[in-house]
C-alpha positions as CSV (number, residue, x, y, z in Angstrom):
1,X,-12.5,2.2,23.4
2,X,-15.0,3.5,21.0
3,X,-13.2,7.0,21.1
4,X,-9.6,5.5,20.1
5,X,-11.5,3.6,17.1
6,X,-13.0,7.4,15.7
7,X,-9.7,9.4,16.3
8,X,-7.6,6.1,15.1
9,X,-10.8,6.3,11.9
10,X,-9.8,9.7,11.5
11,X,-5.8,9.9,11.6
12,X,-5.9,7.3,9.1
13,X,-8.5,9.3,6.9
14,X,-5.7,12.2,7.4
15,X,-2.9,10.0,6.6
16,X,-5.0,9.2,3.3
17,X,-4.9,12.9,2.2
18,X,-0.4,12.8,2.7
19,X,-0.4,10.0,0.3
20,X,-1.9,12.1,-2.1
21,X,0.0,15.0,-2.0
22,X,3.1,12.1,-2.1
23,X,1.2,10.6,-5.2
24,X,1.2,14.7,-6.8
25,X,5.1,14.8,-6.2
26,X,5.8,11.6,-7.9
27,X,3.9,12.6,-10.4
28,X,6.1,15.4,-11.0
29,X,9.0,12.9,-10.4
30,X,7.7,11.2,-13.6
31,X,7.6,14.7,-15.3
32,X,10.9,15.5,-14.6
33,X,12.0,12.1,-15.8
34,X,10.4,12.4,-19.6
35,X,11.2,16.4,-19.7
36,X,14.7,16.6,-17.8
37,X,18.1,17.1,-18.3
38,X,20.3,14.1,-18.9
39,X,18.7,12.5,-21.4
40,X,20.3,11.0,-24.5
41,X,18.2,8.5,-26.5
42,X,16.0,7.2,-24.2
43,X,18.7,6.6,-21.6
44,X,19.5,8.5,-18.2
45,X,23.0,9.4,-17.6
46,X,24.2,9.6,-14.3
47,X,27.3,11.2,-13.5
48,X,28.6,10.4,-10.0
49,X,32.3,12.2,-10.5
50,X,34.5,8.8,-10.6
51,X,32.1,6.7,-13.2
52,X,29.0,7.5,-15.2
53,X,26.5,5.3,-15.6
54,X,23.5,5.0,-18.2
55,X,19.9,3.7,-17.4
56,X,17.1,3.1,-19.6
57,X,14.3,5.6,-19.2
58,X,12.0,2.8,-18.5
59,X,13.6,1.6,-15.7
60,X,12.6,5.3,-13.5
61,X,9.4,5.6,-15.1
62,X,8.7,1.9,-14.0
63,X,9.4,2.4,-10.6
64,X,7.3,5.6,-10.4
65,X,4.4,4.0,-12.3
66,X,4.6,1.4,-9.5
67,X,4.9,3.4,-6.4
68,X,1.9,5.6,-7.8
69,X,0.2,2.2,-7.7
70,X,1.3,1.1,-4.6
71,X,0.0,4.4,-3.1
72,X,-3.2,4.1,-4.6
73,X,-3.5,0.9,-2.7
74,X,-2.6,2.2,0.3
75,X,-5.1,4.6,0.1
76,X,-7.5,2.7,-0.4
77,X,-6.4,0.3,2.6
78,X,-6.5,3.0,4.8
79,X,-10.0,4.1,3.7
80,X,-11.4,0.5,4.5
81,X,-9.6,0.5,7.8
82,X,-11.0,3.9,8.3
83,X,-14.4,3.3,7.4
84,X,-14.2,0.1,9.4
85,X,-13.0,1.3,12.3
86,X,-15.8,3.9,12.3
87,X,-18.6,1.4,12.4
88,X,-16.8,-1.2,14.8
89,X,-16.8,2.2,17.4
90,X,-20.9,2.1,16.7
91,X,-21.1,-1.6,18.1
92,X,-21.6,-3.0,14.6
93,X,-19.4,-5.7,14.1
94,X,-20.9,-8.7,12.4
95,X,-22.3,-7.0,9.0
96,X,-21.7,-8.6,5.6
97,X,-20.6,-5.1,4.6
98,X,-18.2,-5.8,7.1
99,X,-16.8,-8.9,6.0
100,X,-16.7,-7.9,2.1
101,X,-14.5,-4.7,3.3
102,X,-12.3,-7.1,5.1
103,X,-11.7,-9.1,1.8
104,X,-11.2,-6.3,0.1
105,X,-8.0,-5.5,2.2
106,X,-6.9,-8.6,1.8
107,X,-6.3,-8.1,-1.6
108,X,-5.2,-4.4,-1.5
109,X,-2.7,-6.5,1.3
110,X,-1.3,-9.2,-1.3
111,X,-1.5,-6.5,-4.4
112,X,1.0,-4.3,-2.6
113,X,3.1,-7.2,-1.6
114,X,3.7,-8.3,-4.8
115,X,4.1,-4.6,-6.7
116,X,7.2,-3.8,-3.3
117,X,8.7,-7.3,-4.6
118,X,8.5,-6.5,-8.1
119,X,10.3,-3.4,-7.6
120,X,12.8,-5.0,-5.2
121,X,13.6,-7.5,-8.8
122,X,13.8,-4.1,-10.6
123,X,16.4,-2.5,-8.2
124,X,18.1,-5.7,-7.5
125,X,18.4,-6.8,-11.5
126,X,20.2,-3.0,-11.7
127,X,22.5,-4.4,-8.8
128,X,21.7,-0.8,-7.7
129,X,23.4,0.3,-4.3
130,X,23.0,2.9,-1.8
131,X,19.3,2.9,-2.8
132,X,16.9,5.0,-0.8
133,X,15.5,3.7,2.4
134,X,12.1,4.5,0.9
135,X,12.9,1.3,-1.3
136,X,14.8,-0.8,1.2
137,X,12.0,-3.7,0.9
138,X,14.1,-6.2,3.7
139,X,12.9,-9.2,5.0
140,X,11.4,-7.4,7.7
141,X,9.1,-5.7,5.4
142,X,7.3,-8.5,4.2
143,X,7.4,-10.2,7.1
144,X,5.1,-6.7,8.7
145,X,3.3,-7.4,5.6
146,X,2.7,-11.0,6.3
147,X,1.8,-10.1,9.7
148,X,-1.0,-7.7,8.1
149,X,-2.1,-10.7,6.4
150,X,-2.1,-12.7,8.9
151,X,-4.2,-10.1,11.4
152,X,-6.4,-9.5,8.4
153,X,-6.7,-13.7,7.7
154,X,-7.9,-13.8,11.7
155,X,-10.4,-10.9,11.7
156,X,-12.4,-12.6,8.1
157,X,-12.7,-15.6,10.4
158,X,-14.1,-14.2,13.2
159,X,-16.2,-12.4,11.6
160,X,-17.9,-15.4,9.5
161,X,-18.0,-17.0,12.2
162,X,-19.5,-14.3,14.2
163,X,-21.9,-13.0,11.5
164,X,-23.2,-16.8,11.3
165,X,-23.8,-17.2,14.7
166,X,-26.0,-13.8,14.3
167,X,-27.7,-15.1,11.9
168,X,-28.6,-18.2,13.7
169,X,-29.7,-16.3,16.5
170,X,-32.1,-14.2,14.9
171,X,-33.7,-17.3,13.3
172,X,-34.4,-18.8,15.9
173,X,-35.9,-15.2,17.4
């Protein structure tokens, strides 16, 4: 068991270096979105053969400036799952370190909740369709994400309850 927590600590350490290099290309998403082609006074145009449509630059940049964000987070979720899987493979479970990691998830958890709903408002007050699968934020989404919560709810629990009970113990030793 201990082995599956350091290679599972380590392909998510991995992971956390892909969603940099994804973080790099949307940065140069956001480039070519101020320096492209297609822009007329601070509106995209989109020509799709049959009909044209315009978009306010914002609207891209926004959803970039969001996903960056959103990757960010996930980084640093995976680096506190990382880092605790590590030290739950050494036998250390009940630390307050521990516990303040798992709280910290918790909020990385809810924070990109809330940025995948806002850009669901943002696509969905575009009535854009055929939008990316990347962007496709379905019930089933937060319900994975609410399941996250959930999991990471349980585990803050158990281990305030655990780390009290060791506590107690070594009091009375």
């Amino acid at each position: 068991m201990r082995n599956i927590m350091r290679i599972t600590s380590y392909i998510l350490s991995f992971m956390r270096y892909l969603i940099w290099i994804l973080i790099f290309i949307m940065f140069i998403g956001i480039a070519g979105v101020l320096f492209g082609g297609q822009r007329n006074h601070w509106t995209f145009t989109f020509d799709y053969g049959d009909f044209i449509t315009k978009v306010p630059i914002m609207i891209p940049l926004s959803i970039l400036i969001l996903l960056i964000t959103i990757s960010i987070f996930i980084i640093q979720l995976l680096k506190i799952w990382s880092e605790l899987l590590f030290v739950f493979s050494d036998g250390q479970y009940f630390s307050d370190e521990n516990l303040k990691k798992l709280k910290k998830s918790m909020i990385f958890l809810v924070l990109v909740t809330v940025f995948q709903f806002i850009i669901n408002l943002i696509i969905n007050y575009l009535n854009v369709e055929n939008v990316s699968a990347v962007f496709d934020f379905s019930i089933k989404n937060y319900l994975v994400h609410a399941a996250f919560m959930l999991f990471n709810s349980i585990l803050i629990i158990v281990l305030e309850k655990g780390s009290n009970i060791q506590k107690e113990n070594e009091g009375f030793i």
